[in-house]
C-alpha positions as CSV (number, residue, x, y, z in Angstrom):
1,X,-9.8,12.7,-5.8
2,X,-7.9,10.1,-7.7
3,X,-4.6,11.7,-7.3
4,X,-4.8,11.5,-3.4
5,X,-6.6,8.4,-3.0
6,X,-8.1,5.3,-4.4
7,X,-11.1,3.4,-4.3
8,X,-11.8,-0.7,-3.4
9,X,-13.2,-1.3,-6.8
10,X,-13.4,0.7,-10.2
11,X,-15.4,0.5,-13.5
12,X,-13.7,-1.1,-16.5
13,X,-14.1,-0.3,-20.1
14,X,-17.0,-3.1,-20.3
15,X,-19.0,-1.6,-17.9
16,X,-17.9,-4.0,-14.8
17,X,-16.5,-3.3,-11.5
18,X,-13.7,-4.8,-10.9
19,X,-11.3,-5.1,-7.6
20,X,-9.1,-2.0,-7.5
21,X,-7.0,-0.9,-3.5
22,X,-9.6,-4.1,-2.6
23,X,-7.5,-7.9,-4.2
24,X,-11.4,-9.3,-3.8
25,X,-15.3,-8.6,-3.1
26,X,-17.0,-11.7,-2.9
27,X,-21.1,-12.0,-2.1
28,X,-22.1,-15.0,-0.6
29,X,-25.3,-16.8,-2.4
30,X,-28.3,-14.2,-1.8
31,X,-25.5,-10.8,-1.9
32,X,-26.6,-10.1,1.8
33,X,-23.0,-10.4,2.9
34,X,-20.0,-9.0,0.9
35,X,-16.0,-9.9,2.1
36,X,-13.6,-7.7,0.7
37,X,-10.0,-8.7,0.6
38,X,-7.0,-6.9,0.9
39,X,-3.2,-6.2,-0.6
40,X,-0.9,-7.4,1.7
41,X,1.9,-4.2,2.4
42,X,-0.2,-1.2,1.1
43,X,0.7,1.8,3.0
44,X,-1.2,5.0,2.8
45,X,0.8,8.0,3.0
46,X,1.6,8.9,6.3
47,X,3.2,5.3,6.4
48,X,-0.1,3.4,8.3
49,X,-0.8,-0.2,6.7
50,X,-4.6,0.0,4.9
51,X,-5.7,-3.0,6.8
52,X,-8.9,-4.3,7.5
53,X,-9.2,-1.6,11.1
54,X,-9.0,1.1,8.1
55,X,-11.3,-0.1,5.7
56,X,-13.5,-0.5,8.4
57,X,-13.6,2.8,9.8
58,X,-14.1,4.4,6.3
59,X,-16.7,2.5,5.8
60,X,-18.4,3.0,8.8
61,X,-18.0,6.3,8.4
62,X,-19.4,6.8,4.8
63,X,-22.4,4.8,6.2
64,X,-23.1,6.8,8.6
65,X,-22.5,4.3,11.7
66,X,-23.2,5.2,15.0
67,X,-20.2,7.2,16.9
68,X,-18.2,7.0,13.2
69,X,-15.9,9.9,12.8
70,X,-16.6,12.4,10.8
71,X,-19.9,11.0,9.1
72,X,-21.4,13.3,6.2
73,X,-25.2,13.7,5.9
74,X,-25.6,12.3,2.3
75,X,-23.9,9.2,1.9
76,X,-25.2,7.5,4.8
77,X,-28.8,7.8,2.5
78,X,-27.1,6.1,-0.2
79,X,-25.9,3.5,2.0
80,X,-28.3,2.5,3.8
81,X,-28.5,-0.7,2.8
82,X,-25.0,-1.4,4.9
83,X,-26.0,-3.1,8.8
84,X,-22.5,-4.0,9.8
85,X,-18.9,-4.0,8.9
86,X,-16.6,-6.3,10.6
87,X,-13.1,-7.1,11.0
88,X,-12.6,-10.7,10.0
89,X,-8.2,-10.4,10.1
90,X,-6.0,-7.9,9.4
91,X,-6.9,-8.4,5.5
92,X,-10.4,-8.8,5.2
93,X,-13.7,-7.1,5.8
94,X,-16.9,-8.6,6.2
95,X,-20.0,-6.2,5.3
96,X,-23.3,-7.1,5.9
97,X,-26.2,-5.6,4.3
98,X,-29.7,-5.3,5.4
99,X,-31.6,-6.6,1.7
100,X,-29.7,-8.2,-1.1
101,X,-27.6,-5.9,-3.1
102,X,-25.9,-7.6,-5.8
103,X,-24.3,-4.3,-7.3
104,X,-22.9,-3.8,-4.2
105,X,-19.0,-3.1,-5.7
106,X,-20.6,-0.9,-7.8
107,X,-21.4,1.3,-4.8
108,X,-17.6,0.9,-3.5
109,X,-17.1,3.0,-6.2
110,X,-19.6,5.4,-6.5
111,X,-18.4,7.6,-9.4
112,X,-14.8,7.6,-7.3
113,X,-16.7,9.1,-4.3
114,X,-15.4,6.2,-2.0
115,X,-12.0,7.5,-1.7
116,X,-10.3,5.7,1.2
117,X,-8.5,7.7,3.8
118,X,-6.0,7.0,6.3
119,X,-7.1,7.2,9.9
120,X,-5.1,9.7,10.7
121,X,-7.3,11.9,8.2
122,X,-10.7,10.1,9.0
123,X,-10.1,10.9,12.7
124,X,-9.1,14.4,12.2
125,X,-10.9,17.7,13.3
126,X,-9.6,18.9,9.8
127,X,-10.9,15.9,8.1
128,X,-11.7,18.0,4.9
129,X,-7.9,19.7,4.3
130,X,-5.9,17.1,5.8
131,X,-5.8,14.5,3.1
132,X,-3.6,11.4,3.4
133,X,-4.5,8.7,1.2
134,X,-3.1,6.2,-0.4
135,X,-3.2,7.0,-4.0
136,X,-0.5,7.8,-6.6
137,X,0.2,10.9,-5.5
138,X,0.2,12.7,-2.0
139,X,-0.8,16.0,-0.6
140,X,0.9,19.2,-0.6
141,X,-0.9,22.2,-0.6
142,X,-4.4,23.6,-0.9
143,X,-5.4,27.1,-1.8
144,X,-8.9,27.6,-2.0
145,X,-10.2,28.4,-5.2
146,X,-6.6,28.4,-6.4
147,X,-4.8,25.4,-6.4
148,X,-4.3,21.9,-5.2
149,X,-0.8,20.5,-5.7
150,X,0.2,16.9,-5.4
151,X,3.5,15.0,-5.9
152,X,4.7,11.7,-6.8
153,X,4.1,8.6,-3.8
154,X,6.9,6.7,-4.7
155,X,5.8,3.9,-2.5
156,X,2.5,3.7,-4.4
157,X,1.9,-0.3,-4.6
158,X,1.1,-0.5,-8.6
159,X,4.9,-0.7,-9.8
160,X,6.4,1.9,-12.1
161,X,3.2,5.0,-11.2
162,X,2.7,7.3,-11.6
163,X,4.6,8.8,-14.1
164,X,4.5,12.6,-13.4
165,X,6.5,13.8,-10.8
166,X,3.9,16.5,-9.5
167,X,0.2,18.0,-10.7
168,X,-1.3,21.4,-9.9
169,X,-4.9,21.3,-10.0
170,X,-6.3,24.5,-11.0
171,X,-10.5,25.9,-10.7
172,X,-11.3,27.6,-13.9
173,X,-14.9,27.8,-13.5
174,X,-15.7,29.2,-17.0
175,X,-15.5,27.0,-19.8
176,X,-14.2,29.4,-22.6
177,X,-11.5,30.7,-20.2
178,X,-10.3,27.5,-19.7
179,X,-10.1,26.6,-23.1
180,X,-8.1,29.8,-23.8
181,X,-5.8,28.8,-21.5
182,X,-5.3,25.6,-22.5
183,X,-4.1,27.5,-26.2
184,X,-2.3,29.9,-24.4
185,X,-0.4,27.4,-22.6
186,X,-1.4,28.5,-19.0
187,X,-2.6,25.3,-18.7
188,X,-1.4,21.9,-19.9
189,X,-4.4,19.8,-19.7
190,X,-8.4,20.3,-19.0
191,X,-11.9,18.9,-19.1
192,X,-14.8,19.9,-20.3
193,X,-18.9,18.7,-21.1
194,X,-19.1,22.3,-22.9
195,X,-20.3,21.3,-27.2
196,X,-19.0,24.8,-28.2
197,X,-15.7,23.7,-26.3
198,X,-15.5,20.6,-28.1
199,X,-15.9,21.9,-31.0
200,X,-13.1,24.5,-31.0
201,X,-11.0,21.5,-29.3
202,X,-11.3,19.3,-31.5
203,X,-10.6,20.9,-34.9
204,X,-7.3,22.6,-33.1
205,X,-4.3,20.7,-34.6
206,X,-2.2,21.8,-31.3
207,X,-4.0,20.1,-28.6
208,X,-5.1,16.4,-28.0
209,X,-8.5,15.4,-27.7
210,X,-10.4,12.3,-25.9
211,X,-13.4,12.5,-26.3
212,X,-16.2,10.1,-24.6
213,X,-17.7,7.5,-27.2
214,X,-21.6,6.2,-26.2
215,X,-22.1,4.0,-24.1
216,X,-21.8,5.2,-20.6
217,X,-22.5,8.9,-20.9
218,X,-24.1,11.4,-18.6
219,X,-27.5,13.2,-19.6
220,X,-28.1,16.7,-19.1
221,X,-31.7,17.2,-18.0
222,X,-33.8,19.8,-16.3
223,X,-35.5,18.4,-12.5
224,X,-38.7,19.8,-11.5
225,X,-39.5,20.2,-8.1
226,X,-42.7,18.1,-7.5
227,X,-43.1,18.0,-3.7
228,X,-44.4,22.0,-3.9
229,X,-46.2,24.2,-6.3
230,X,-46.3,24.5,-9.5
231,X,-44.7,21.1,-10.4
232,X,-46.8,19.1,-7.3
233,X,-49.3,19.3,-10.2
234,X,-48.9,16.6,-13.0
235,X,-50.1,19.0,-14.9
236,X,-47.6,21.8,-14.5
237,X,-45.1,19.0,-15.3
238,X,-46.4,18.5,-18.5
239,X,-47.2,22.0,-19.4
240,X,-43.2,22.7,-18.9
241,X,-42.1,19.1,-21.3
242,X,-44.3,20.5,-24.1
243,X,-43.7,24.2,-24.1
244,X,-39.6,23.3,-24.7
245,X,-38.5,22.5,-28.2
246,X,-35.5,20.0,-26.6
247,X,-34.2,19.9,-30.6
248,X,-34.2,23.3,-31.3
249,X,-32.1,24.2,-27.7
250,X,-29.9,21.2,-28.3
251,X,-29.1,22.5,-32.0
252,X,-28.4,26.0,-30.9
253,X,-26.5,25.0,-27.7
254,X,-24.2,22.3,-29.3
255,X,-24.1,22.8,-33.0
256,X,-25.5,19.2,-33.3
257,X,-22.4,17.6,-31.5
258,X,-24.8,16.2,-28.4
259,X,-27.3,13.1,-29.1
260,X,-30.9,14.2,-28.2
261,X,-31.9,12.1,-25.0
262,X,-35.2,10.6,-24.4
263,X,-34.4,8.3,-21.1
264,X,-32.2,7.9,-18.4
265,X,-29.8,5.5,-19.6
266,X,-26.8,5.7,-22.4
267,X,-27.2,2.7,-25.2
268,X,-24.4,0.0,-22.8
269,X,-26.6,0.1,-19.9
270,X,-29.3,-1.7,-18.9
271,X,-32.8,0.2,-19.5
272,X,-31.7,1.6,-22.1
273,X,-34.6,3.1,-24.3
274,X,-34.8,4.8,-27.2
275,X,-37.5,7.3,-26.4
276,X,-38.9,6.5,-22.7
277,X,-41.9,8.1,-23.5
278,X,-41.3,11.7,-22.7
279,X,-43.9,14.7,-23.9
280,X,-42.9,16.2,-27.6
281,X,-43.1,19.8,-28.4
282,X,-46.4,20.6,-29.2
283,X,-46.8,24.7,-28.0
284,X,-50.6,24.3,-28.2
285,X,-50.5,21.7,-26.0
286,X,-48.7,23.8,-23.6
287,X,-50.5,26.8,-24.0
288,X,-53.8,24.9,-23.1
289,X,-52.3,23.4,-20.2
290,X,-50.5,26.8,-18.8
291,X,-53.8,28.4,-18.7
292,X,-55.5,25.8,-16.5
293,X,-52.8,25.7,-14.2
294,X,-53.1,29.7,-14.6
295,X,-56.9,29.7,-13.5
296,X,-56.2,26.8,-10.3
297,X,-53.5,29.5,-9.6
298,X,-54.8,32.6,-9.1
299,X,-53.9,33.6,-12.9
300,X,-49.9,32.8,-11.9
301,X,-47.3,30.0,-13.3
302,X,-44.0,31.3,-12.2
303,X,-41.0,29.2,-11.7
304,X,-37.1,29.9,-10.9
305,X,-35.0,28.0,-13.1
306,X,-31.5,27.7,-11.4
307,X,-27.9,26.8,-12.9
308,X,-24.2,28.2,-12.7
309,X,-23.0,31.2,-13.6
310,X,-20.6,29.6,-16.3
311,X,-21.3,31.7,-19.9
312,X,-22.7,28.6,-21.7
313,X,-25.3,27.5,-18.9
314,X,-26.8,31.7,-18.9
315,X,-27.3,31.5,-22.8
316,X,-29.2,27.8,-22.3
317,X,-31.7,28.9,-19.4
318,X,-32.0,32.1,-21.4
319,X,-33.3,29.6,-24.2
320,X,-35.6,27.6,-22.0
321,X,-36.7,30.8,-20.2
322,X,-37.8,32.3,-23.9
323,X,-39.8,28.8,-24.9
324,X,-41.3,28.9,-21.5
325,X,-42.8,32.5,-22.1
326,X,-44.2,32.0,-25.5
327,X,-46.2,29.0,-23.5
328,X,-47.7,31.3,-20.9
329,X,-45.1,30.4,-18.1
330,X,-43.0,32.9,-16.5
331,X,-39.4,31.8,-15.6
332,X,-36.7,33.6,-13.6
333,X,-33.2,32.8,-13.9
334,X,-31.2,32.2,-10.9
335,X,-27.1,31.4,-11.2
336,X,-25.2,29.8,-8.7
337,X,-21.6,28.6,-8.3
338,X,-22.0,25.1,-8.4
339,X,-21.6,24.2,-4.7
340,X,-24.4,26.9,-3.6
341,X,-26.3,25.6,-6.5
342,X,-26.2,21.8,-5.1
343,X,-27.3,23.4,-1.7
344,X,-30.1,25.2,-3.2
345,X,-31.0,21.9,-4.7
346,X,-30.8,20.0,-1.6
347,X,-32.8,22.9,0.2
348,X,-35.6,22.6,-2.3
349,X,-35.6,26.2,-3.3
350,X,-35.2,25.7,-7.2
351,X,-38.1,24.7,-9.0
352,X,-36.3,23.8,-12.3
353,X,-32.5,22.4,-11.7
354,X,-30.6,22.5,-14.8
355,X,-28.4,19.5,-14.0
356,X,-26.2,16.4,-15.9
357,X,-25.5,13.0,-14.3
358,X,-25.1,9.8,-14.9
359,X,-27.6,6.9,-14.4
360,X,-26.2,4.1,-16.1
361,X,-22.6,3.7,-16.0
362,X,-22.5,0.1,-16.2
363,X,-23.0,-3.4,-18.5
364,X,-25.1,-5.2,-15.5
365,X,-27.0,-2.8,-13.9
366,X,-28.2,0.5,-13.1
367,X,-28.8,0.3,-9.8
368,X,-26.3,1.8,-8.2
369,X,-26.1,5.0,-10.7
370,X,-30.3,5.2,-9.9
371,X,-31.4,4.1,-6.6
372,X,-29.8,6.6,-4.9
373,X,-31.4,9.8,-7.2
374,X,-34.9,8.6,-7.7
375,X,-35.5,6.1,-4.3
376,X,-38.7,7.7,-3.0
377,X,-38.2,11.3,-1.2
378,X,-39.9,10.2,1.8
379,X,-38.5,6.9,2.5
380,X,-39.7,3.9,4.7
381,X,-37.8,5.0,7.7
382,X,-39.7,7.9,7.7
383,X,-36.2,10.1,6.6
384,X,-35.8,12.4,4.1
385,X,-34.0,11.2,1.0
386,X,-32.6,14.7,0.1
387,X,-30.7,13.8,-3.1
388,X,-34.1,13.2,-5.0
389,X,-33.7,16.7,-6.1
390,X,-37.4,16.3,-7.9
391,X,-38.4,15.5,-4.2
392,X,-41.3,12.7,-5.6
393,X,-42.3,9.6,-4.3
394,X,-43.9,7.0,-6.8
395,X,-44.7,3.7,-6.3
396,X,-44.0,2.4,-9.8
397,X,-40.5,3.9,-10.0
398,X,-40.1,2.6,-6.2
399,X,-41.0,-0.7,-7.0
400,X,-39.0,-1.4,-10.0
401,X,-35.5,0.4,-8.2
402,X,-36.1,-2.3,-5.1
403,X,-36.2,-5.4,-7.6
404,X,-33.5,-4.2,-9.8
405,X,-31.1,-3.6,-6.8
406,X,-31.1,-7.9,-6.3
407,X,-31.4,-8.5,-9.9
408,X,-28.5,-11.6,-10.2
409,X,-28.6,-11.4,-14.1
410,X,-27.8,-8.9,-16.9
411,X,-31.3,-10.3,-18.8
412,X,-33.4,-9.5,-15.7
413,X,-32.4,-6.1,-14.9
414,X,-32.6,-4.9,-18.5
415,X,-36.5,-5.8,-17.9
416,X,-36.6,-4.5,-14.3
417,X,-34.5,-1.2,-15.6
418,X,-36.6,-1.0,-18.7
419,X,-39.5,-0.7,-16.9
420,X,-38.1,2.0,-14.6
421,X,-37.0,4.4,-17.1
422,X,-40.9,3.8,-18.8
423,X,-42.2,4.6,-15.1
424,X,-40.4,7.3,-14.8
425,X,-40.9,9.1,-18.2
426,X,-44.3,8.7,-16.8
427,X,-44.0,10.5,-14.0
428,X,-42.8,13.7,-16.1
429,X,-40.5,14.1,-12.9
430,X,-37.1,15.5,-15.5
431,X,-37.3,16.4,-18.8
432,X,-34.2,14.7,-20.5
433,X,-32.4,16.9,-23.5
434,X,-29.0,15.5,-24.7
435,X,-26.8,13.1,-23.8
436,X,-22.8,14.4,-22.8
437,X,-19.7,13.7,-24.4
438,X,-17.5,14.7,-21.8
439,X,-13.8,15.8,-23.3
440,X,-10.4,15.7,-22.3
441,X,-7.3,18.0,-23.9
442,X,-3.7,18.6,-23.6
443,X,-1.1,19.8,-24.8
444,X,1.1,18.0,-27.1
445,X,3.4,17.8,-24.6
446,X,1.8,15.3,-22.3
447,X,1.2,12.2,-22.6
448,X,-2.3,10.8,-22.0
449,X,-1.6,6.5,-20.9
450,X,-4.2,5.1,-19.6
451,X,-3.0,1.8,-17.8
452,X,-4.2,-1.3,-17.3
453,X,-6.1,-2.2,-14.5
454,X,-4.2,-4.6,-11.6
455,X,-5.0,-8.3,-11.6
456,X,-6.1,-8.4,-15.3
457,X,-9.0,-6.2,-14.6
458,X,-9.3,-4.8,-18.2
459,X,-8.9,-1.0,-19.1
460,X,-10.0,1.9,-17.2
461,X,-13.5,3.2,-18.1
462,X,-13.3,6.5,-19.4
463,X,-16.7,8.4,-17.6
464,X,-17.8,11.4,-16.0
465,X,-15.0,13.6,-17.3
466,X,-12.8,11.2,-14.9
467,X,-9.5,9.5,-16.2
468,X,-6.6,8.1,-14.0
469,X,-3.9,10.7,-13.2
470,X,-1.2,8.1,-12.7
471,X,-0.6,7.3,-16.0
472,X,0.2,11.3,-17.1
473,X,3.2,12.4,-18.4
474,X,5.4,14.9,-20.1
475,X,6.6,13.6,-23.4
């Protein structure tokens, strides 16, 4: 995504958003209405100027605007906040929002989900394999499941990038085979959130290693489905948090390298607890509650715990699953690839999702790296808000994600974001378990620069397993 195309803002190492393709973003007083302004002569790669007509139509698009080409179905619910977008001249954007959003670059972002396109590509019937953007490097070929290769732009508008003259991106869905091939020099760089991966990576003198330090990292937790039964009974909830030992999974899964979780949020961002309040392992506690769900049940507490089919995922849910039995609850495993995994999850046919994500990947707020998971299911205007994966609505959580979405300063939203993640640990809605460090390696061979962000904006943030290609090079 980052090789082919670039966003209006990105995170910096200190947890801010800072202007990125965009020169500005600008709120007026209340944050009801955003301008973004433009680069004069950016160009995305079939030669068209990214002027204010394009960032418009993008951005209609990701919201989901009426008669916008090519709208998806999930970011128009994260966006829905966004009433109007306006051309104010060729180099600026007006946006106007329908509350006060005051994390609103944040969202421009998105964990690099806001890639710009080029019209050509936005208006295209092949939207999804013609990609022109306006990125360091531009599109050559796609196999699926294969490879992706990209070459140098050398028209890209931040002098001197990217270094490398051309990157094949390669799917290795299994982690240990894409460490081996990383040390048998098939490939020349990877990433992984894999603690038995790290591990090996990390004491091997012949590859590099950056690893992600705390601060902004994702959690790795397991989403119960709470609209439907079992988990639409607190009760089930709570029987599942106490029958898993989280310490004794983590210590067998990651050797120790993973910090146990007990909230939402990494230690940088705001909400940031400790322990949230989440059930310990007590196994008589579970047992006790097991058999009362049992006897409401018809004598049954079955659930299907889904994941991937990746080697390391199969031995954790083979964990959980074993906890869960000697607590009187009867799992199934069910492995996915990821993408059917995510549609399983939006379908709501998993009752446990064994997932990782971030929700707080930023120094002022969490708003943008929350709202959109845990904003009620069934939302005000009577829709559906299908990346909820837990599928709950609670007024609590609800009413501390609205405040904290217009909170103007860092000292308010760690109260309105500490009291979320307290809310929430209350609800029993995920049990958390460790926090990631996600890893990058390479070969000696290539260099790993990380470069400044335009306009003094600071250094890249280094999150999600997500680093900017531009600066790679052989040595």
């Amino acid at each position: 995504m980052a090789a082919v195309y670039d966003t209006l803002t990105v995170p910096n190492d200190k947890g801010l958003s800072v202007p990125y393709l965009a020169k500005s973003v600008t709120p007026n007083s209340d944050f009801t209405i955003w301008t973004i302004g433009l680069r004069d002569g950016v160009k995305f790669h079939d030669g068209s100027p990214v002027d204010a007509d394009a960032i418009k139509a993008n951005l209609d698009s990701f919201r989901g605007a009426p008669g916008a080409a090519n709208a998806g179905s999930l970011l128009p619910i994260v966006l829905s906040f966004m009433q109007d977008v306006t051309v104010t001249d060729p180099t600026t954007v007006t946006v106007t929002l329908n509350t006060p959003v005051s994390t609103f670059p944040d969202y421009l972002f998105l964990v690099g989900r806001m890639g710009i396109m080029a019209p050509a590509q936005l208006n295209s019937e092949n939207c999804a394999t013609d990609l022109i953007g306006s990125g360091p490097f531009k599109f050559v070929s796609q196999s699926l499941n294969e490879k992706l290769v990209v070459t140098k732009n050398p028209d890209y508008w931040q002098k001197g990038y990217p270094k490398a003259d051309q990157i094949t991106f390669v799917p290795v869905p299994d982690s240990a085979v894409r460490v081996n091939q990383l040390k048998g020099g098939q490939l020349d760089m990877l990433h992984t959130s894999g603690a038995t991966d790290i591990d090996t990576l990390k004491n091997d003198s012949s590859v590099n290693t950056l690893i992600q330090k705390p601060g902004y990292r994702e959690i790795r937790y397991y989403a119960m489905l709470s609209d439907s039964a079992p988990f639409n009974n607190p009760e089930a909830r709570l029987a599942f948090s106490l029958a898993l030992d989280r310490n004794k999974i983590n210590a067998i899964q990651n050797k120790g390298l993973f910090t146990p979780a007990n909230g939402l949020m990494d230690i940088k961002a705001p909400g940031y607890l400790k322990n949230a309040g989440y059930p310990k392992f007590s196994l008589t506690k579970a047992k006790a509650l097991a058999t009362k769900v049992k006897a409401a049940n018809g004598g049954a507490f079955d659930v299907v715990l889904g994941t991937t089919t990746d080697a390391t995922n199969t031995a954790e849910a083979q964990l959980v699953q074993e906890q869960l039995k000697a607590a009187g609850i009867e799992a199934t495993i069910a492995q996915y690839d990821q993408a059917t995994l995510i549609n399983k999850a939006l379908a709501g046919d998993i009752d446990v999702l064994f997932w990782r994500n971030l929700h707080g990947g930023y120094s002022k707020s969490s708003d943008a790296d929350n709202y959109p998971w845990w904003s009620n299911y069934n939302t005000a205007a009577g829709k559906k808000n299908f990346i909820n994966f837990s599928r709950f609505d609670d007024t609590a959580t609800q009413d501390a994600l609205t405040k904290g979405r217009s909170e103007s300063t860092v000292s308010a939203a760690k109260t309105t974001y500490t009291a979320f993640n307290k809310a929430f640990a209350a609800g029993n809605y995920i049990l958390p378990t460790w926090y990631i460090n996600w890893t990058i390696a390479s070969q000696k061979s290539v260099s790993v620069n990380l470069p400044a962000l335009p306009d003094g904006g600071g250094k890249p943030l280094f999150v999600y397993g997500r680093i900017p290609v531009l600066g790679l090079s052989s040595k």
